[in-house]
N, C-alpha and C positions, 0 to 999 in steps of 0.2 A: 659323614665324610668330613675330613678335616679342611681348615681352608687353604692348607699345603696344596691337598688332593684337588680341591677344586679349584684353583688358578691351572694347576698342571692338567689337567682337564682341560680347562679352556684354552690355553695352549694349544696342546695338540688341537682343537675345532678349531682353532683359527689358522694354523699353521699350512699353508698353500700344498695342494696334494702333488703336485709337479715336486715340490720338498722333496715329500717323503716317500714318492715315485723312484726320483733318480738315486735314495740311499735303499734300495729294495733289490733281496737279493735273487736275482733266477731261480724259482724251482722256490719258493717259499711261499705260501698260501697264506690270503692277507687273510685279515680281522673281519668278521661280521660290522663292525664299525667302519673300517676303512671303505669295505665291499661301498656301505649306503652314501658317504660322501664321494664317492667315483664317481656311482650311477647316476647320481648329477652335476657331474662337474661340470663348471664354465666352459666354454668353448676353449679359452687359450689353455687349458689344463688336458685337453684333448691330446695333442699331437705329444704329453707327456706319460697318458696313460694307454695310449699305442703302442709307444717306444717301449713300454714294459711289456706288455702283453707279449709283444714280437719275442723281446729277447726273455718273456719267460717260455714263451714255443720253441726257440732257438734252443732251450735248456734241458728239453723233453726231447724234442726229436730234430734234432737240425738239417736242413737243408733240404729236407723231402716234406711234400704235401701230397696225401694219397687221394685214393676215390673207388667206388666201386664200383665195377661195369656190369649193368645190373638187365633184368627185363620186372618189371613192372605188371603183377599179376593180380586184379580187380576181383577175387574169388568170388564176390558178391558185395551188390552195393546198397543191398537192401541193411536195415538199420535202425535200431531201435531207438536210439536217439538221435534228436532233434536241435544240433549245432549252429548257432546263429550263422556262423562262418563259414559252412561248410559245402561244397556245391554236388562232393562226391556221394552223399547218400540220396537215395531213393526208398518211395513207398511201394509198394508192388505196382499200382495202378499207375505209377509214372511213365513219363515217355523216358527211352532209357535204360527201366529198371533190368536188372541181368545176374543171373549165378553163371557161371562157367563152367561149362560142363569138363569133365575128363580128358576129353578130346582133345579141348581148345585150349584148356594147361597145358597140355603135353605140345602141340605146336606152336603155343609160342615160347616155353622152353625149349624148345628143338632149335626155334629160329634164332635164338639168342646165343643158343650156344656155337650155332654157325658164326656168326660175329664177335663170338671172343667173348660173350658173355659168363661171368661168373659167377652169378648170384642171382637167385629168384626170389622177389621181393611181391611176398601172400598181402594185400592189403583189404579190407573186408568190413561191413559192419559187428558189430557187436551184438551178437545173440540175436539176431531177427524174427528168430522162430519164436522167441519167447512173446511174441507181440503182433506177429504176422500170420496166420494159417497157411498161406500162401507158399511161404518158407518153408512150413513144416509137410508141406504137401512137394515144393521139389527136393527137400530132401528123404522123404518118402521114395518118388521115382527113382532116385540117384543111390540108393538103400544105406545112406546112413539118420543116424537119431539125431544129431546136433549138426548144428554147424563148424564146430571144433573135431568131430567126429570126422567132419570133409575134409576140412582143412590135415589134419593130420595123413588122411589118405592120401593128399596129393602134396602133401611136403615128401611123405615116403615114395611118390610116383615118382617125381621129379628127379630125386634124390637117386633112385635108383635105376631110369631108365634115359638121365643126362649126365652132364660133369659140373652141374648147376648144382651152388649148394642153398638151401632155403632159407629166407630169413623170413618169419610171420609176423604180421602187426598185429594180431586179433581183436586187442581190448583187454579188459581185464581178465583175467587168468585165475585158478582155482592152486592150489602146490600139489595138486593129481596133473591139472595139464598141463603144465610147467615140467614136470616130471616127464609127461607123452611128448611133450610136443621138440623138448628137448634130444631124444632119442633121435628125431629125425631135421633137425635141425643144428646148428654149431652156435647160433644167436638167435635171440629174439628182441621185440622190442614194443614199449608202450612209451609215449611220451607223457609225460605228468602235466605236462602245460602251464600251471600252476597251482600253488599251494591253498590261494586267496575264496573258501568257499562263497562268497558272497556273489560269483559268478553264476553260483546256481539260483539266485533269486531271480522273481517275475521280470522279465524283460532285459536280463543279462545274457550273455552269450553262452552260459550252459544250460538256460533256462527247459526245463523239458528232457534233461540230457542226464539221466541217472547215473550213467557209467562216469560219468565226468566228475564225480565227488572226487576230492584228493584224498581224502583218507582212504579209500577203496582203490584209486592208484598207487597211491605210498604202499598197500597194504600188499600188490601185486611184486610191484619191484621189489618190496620187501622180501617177498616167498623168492622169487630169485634168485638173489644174493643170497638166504640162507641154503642154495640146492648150488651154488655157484658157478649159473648160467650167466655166460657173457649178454650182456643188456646194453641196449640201444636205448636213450631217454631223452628226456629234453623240457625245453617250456616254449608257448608262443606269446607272443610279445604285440603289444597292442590289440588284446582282445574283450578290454575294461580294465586291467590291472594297473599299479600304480607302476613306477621306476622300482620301489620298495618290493611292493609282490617278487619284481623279478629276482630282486638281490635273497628274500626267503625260498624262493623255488629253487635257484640254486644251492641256498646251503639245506635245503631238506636232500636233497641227490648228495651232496658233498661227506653230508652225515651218514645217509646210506652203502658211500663207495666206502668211505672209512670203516667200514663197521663188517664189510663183507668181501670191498675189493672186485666186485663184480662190473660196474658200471664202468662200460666198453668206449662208449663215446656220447656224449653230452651235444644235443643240435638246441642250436637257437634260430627257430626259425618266426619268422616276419608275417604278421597279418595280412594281407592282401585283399583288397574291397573287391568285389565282385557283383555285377548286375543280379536282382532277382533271389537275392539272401537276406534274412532280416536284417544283413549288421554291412550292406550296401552303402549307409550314406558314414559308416564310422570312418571316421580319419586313421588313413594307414600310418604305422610309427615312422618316424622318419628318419633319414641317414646317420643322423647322429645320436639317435637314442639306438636302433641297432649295434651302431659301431660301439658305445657302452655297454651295453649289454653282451655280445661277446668278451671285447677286452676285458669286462669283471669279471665272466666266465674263464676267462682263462688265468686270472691271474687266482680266481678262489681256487681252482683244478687244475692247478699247474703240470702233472702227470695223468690228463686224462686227454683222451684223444674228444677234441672242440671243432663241432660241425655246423655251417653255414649254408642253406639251399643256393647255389649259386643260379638257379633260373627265379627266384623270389626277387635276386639281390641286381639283375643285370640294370647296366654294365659294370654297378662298383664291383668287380671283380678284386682288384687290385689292394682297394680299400679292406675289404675282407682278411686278405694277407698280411696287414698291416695292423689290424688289430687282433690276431693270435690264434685263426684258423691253421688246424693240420688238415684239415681233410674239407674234400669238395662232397660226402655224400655220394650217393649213389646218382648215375647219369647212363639213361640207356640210348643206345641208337637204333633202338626199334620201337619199343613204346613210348607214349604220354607219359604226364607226370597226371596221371587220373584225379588225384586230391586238388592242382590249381592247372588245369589244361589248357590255360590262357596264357601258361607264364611256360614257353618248349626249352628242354634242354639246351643247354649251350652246347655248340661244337666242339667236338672235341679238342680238336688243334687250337681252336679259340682258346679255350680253356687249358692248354699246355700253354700256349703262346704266353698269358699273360701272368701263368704262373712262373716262368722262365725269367719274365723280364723285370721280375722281384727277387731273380736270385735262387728258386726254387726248382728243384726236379720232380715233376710229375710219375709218379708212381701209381699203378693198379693194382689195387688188394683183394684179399678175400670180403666175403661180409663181415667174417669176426677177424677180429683185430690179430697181427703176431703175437703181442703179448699173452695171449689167451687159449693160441694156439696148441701148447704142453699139453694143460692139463687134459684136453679134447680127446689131442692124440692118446693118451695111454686107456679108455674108454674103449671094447670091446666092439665087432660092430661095423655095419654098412656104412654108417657117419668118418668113424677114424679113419676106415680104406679110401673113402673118397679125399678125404682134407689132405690124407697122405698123398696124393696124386695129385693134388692142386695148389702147393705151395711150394718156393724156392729156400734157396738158403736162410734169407732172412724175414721168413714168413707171408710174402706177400704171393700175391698171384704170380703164378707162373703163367710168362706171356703165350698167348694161344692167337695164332695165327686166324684173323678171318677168309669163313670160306666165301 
């Protein structure tokens, strides 16, 4: 490097990122560089790297913040790994432990869709059977061979005996189930969490937790975007990773929506401590390493739909909009949020209220996004007649009066 290059180098590292914030054009995807001086910017450099994030969301989709009106489907919470964080899995011999029978899918999709719900969101551990006999023993009475095996039957129940369309979480995914499981669903979704494998060593919070490798995540969203299934992803924040992790987790997704175009909506969601978890006494991140971590999310993904759990986040509601949130995720009025059931849905009018009073109009969506919605529709099939009967002009839900 010449010593031209290296003054101009340090230059630009010295030069206040408020700078080169306000000479930053909307809808322009910063630098891997810029990304890791944000995620730690100064406080007074804050309310600079807001003001972009907002007006790079202003740039993508202005003046509307969606959400999905959702029922929250616990398929089974048994689960082969062992998440320092996590309160939703269970052993078989737990108190608690539960598969869902057919029955109880189907009623509380029934109930949901009396309340104007539109989306039934499969959430499940990851291959249980493989590690449980117990699992493979009710999925024996239930007469299927896996747990993907079920889940797929009751995306297709659902699918076809409500006006609910499915979204599954499962874990990681095979490009055969991705393929099944896409037939009967319009999106799916794995969060990546992060890139950082060092989270899988002794006494980290993946520790025990095989699915949780990111090369084996990457490798799933990967198979996705190559089949050009609309994909839900994300990273969690505060669960041993640095600032840095965050700014690599998202340009690993960044790299992948470039490359395929698939990745529907990117959530950044918030560690939350929790009684009676290994990772109990960790320090939750806090409001302004969140509020960075979005606004670089949105400023690396400037055309990508940027999600925040708004019951993780209560009350900064508000704050959330200001640093470059389109969308509030899915919020039901009949079930929990099962994964943090300490942390209830916001009300709804709450949650209009104070999206209103930033300027914004609250809108209900489908689970997959309008932009995604095309290529669905021209797809053959019980999927495309339902999506065609559930969307309005400009792709989102059509309002469904509750009973």
């Amino acid at each position: 490097m010449t010593t031209t290059a290296i003054r101009t180098s340090a230059l630009e590292n010295s030069a206040s990122p408020a700078t080169e914030l306000a000479d930053l054009q909307p809808g322009s995807p910063i630098s891997r560089g810029f990304a890791l001086r944000l995620i730690r910017c100064p406080d007074d450099d804050l309310p600079a790297l807001l003001a972009a994030a907002r007006a790079a969301k202003e740039q993508f989709k202005p003046g509307v913040i969606t959400y999905s009106r959702k029922v929250f489907l616990p398929l089974t919470n048994l689960c082969r790994d062992y998440c320092g964080y996590c309160t939703f899995r269970r052993d078989p011999s737990d108190p608690g432990a539960h598969t869902m029978t057919p029955d109880e899918v189907l009623a509380v999709a029934r109930a949901g869709e009396r309340l104007g719900c539109t989306e039934a969101l499969f959430s499940l551990g990851d291959k249980p059977e493989l590690l449980f006999p117990e699992m493979r023993d009710i999925l024996r009475h239930l007469g299927y061979k896996s747990t993907l095996h079920y889940l797929e039957a009751m995306c297709e129940l659902v699918l076809r005996e409500t006006s609910l369309l499915p979204h599954p979480n499962p874990g990681l995914l095979s490009a055969e189930w991705i393929t099944r499981l896409a037939a009967v669903s319009p999106s799916m979704g794995l969060m990546l969490e992060t890139t950082n494998p060092d989270l899988l060593l002794p006494g980290a919070a993946h520790d025990n937790a095989p699915d949780k490798a990111p090369f084996k995540r990457l490798r799933t969203i990967e198979d996705a975007g190559k089949q050009q299934v609309p994909f839900t992803t994300g990273l969690l924040i505060g669960i041993g990773e640095s600032p840095e992790d965050r700014v690599e987790t998202l340009l690993a997704i960044r790299g992948l929506h470039e490359r395929y175009g698939h990745i529907q909506e990117v959530i950044v969601q918030n560690f939350r401590a929790k009684a009676h978890i290994p990772m109990a006494s960790t320090p939750e991140p806090s409001q302004g390493e969140m509020l960075r971590a979005v606004a670089v999310a949105r400023l690396l993904m400037p055309n990508v739909n940027i999600q925040a759990p708004p019951n993780l986040n209560a009350p900064y509601y508000e704050e959330l909009l200001d640093a470059g949130i389109n969308d509030w995720g899915g919020i039901s009025p009949l079930t929990p949020d099962y994964i943090n059931p300490e942390k209830p849905w916001p009300h709804l009018d709450e949650l209009r209220s104070c999206t209103e009073r930033k300027g914004f109009q609250l809108r209900q969506r489908l689970p997959v996004y309008p932009e995604f919605l095309p290529a669905l529709l021209t797809k053959p099939g019980l999927l495309a007649s339902k999506l065609q009967n559930s969307h309005d002009l400009e792709g989102l839900a059509i309002q469904k009066r509750a009973a």
